[in-house]
N, C-alpha and C positions, 0 to 999 in steps of 0.2 A: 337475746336469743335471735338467733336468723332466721329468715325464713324460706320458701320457696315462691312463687308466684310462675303461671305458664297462662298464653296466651298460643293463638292458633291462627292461620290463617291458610286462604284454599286458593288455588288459581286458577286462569279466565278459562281453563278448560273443565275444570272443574263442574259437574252438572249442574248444581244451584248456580251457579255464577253464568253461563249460557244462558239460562231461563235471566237472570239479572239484566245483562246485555242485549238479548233482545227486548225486553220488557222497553230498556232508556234508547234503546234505539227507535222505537216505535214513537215517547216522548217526544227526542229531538226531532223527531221529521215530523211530528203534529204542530210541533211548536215552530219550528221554519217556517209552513206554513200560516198557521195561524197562530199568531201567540198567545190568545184568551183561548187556546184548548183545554177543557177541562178530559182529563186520563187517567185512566186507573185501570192498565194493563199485565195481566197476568200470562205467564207463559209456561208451559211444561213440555220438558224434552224426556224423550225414553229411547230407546233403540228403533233406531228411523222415522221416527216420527217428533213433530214440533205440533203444539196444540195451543194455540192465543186464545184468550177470553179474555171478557171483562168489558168497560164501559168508554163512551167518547161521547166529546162533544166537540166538534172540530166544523171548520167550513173546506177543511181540504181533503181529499181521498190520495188513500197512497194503496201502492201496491205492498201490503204488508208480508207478504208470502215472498217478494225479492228482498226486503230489508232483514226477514230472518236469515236467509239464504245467505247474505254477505257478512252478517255477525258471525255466525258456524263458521264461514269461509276465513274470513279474518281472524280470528282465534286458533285455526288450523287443521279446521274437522276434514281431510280434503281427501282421503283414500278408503274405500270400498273396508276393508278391513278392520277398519274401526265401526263399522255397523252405525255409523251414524256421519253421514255426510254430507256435507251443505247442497252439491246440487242433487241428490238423490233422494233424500229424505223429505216423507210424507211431509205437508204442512194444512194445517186444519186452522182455521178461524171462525173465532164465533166473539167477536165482539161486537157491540152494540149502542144504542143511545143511551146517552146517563139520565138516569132514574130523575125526574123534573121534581118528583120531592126532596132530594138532596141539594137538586142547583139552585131554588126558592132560597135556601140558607146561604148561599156562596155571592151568587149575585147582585150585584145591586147599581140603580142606576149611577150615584157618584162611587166610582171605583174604592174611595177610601174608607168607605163605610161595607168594602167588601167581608163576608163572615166567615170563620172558619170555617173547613171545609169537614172536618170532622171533631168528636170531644176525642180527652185523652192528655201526657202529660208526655212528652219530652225532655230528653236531659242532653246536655253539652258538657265534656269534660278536659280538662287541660294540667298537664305537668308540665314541670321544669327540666326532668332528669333528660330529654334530648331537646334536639336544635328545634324541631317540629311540635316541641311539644303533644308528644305524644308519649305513650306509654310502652318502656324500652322492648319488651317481651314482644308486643304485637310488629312494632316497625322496624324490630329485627326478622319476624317470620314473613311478612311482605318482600322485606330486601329479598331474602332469600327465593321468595318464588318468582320474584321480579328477573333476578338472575338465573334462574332455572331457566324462565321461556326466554329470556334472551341466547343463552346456551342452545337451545333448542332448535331458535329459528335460524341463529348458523352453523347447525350442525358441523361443528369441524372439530371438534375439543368432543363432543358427546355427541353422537349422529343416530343413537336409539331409540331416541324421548321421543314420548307420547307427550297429547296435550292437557291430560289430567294430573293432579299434582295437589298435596298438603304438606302443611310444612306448619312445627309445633316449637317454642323453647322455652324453655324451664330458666329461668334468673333466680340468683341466691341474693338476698338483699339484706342490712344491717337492720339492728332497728329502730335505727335512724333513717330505715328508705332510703339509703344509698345503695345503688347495683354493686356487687362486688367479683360476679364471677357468672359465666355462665354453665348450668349443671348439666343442661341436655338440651340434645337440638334432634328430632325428629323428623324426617323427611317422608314420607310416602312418593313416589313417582310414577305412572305410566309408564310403559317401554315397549319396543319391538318384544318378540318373542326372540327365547338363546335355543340354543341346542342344550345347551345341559342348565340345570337350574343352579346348580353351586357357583359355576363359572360365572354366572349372568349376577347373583348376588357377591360377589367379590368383585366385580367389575363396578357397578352401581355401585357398591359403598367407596371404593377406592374413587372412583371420579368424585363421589359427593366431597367429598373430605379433601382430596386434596387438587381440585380442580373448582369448582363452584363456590367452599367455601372461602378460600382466598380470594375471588373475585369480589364476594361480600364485603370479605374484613378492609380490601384495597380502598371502598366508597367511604369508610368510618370514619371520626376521627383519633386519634393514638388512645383516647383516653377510654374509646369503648372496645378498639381493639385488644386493649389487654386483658380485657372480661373474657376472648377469648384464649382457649390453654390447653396443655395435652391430657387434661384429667374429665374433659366433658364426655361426656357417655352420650354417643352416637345412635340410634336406631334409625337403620336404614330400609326401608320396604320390611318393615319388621314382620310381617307374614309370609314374606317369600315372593311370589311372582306377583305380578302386576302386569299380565299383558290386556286384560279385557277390564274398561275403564270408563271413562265420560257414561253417556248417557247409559250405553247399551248394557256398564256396569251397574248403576240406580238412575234411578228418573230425577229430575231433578225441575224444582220448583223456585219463583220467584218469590224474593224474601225472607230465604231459609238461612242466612248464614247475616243476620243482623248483627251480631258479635263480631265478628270479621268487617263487618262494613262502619264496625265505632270504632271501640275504644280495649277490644280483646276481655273484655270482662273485668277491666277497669270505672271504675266509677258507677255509673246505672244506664238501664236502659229503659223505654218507656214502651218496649214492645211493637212500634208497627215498623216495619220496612222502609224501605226509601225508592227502590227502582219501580217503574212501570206508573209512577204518580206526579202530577201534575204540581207545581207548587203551591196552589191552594189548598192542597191536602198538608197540613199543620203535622203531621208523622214527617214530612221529607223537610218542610221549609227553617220549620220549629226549630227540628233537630240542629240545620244547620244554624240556624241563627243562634242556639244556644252554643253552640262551640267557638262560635264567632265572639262571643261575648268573653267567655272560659277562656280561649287563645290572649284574647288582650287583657284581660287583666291578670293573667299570667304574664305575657310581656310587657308590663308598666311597671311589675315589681308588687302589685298591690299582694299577692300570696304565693306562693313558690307550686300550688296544687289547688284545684275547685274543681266542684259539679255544682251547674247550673242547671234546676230543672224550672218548664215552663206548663202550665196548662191550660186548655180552651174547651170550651161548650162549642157544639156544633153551630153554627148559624152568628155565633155571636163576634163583637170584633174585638173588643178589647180580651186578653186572659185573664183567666181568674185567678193567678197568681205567678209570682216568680220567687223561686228559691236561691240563696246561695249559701254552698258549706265549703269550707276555705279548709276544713282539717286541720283546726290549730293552724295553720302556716303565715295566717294574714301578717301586713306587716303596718297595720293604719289600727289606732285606737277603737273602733267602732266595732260593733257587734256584724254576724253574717246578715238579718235582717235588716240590720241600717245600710249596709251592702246592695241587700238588695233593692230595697228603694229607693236609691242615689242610680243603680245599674239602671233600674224603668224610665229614670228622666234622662239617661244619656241614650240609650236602644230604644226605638220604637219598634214595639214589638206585638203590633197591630198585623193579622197575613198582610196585608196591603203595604205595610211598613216595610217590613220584613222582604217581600218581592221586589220592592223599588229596594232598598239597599245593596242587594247582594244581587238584583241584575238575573233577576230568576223565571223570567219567561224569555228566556233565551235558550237555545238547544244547546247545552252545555253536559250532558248528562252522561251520557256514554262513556266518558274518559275515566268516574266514578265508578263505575258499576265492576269494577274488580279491584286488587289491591286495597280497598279501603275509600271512603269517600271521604275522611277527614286526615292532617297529617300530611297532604299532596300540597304542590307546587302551584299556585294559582299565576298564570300566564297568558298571552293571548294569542292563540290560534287562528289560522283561516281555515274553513271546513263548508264544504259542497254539499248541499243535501237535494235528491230528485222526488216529486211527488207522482201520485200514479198516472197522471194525466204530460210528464215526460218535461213537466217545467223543474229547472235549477234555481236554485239562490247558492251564492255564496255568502257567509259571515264569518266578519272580526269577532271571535268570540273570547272572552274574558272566563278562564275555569276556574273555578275553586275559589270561589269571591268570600268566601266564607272563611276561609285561611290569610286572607290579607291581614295584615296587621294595625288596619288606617284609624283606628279608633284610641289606639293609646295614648294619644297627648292630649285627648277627651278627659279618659280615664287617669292619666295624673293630675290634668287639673279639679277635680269633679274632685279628689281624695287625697289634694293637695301631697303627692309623693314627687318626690326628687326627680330632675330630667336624669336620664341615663338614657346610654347611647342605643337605641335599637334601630336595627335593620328592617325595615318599611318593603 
């Protein structure tokens, strides 16, 4: 019997995703600064107003009221009429020192015996069924908003768009978990205001469909484009108007769309967030490191599907356990718990370990904080960061270290599986 499966995904204009963005922009320029910043920044946007809280420990001072300012600006909050504008809109801060009973757990004088920075349990997951290894439903509703704000920002093809946007698809799968079809693709968008409301929703569904979607299907390759077909059931702005949007439509908060930022409600999740936090906070470092884990031994062949989950007591350095469930797929004689004690001696998976591998007090952060943080392109960037005090740095920055794939010829030798060819 088949079945259905739908994942979701929202974009950078999106209100939770704003509050996301500024939160790892506030990171990255702590961490230019100073890279032992401990952060854990929270941010809420509503109709002209921006409001930061939460906790630092930094030896640098920024002007944090110009680094929201240019997030809003860059995402495209730029005209009066969207009630929420980067150089107009109120911005309030009240962030402050972090709490000296939380950093006694974290600090230490030899850096390796550093402790997490909070308890709690982590999970990383990885499939076969695309190139990213990711789960097809989610990294097709990314594509899609990916290409929506690229439509946007050259208005020539669609010159309407607003910068709020979701974007939902429905996949029919055998049950053998093979993708076979796609059932529905749901778009929500922002837009200018129409003169007539009929005109304006026949205008938007006809662009979606046969303008944005073929620029999706163009990036595929043949064998996911034929999942698309003329039988999938469209919902376009399925409410009708959409002119009043981003913030000034909900408020919107850092960390709200944690689904969106894994795995679409594939595999599990361990509940805390990832933007506005520091890497010693074992919710952002963990998570990565567990997918880090999940992506290679999916690319070494050892199971074709896993969740990897991890967890930690506050203060302490080693975790108090690693899980792995392969879903039947494994392809090596051994049980998932011989798995996983073979994965502890190849991952150090200490926060200290964990920070030095994946290169994680680095200001790498922002680039994550829409689209998904896992599934992305790891690359290395140059990027300028100012502090309040009018000093630059520029850094070679390395993204998405946790998407490399350096650890599989680890992981075949550690589980004695066959070379085959992977792309590094």
């Amino acid at each position: 019997m088949s079945y259905l499966f739908t994942s979701e995904s929202v974009s950078e204009g999106h209100p939770d995703k704003i509050a996301d963005q500024i939160s790892d922009a506030l990171v990255d320029h702590f961490l230019a600064f100073d890279p032992q910043s401990k952060v854990a920044c929270e941010t809420l946007v509503t109709t002209g107003q921006v409001v930061l809280a939460g906790e630092v420990k930094s030896k640098t001072y920024l002007d944090v009221q110009q680094i929201a300012r240019d997030v809003i600006k860059k995402i495209g909050y730029n005209k009066s009429e969207y009630m929420f504008e980067a150089n107009s809109c109120g911005i309030l801060s009240s962030i402050h020192e972090q709490s000296p009973d939380i950093n006694q757990g974290v600090d230490r004088v030899d850096p390796k015996l550093q402790g997490a920075g909070d308890q709690g349990m982590m999970f990383g997951y990885a499939t076969d069924e695309t190139d990213n290894y990711m789960p097809l439903a989610l990294d097709l509703s990314h594509k899609i908003l990916i290409e929506l704000a690229a439509l946007r920002r050259e208005s020539k093809e669609i010159t309407y768009l607003r910068p709020d946007a979701k974007a939902q698809v429905t996949i029919e799968y055998t049950d053998d978990n093979t993708p076979v079809r796609i059932d529905t693709i749901v778009v929500s968008t922002q837009h200018d205001d129409f003169d007539e409301e009929a005109t304006m929703l026949a205008k938007i569904k006809e662009d979606i469909i046969n303008i944005l979607i073929p620029r999706v299907k163009s990036h595929l390759k043949p064998e996911l484009q034929h999942l698309f077909n003329d039988d999938i059931k469209y919902h376009i702005n399925p409410t009708g108007k959409f002119v009043i949007g981003g913030p000034h439509g909900d408020a919107g908060l850092t960390g709200r769309k944690i689904i969106v930022d894994t795995y679409g409600g594939k595999g599990a999740h361990g509940g805390g967030a990832f933007s506005g936090k520091d890497p010693s906070k074992v919710d952002r470092s963990a998570a990565y490191a567990t997918r880090h884990i999940a992506k290679n031994l999916v690319a070494a062949g050892l199971c074709k599907e896993v969740l990897v989950q991890v967890s930690y007591a506050i203060g302490v350095v080693e975790p108090m356990g690693l899980y792995i469930n392969t879903y039947g797929t494994s392809n090596v004689n051994v049980s998932d718990g011989e798995i996983a004690k073979k994965v502890l001696e190849i991952f150090d998976m200490t926060p200290y370990g964990i920070e030095t591998r994946l290169k994680l007090r680095t200001p790498m952060y922002s680039d994550a904080a829409a689209y998904g943080h896992m599934g992305r392109t790891s690359e290395k960037i140059s990027r300028t960061f100012t502090n309040g005090e009018g000093e630059t740095k520029t850094f070679e920055i390395e993204t998405f270290t946790w998407e490399k794939l350096d650890f599989v010829e680890k992981v075949k030798e550690a589980f004695n599986l066959e070379s085959v060819a992977t792309s590094l």
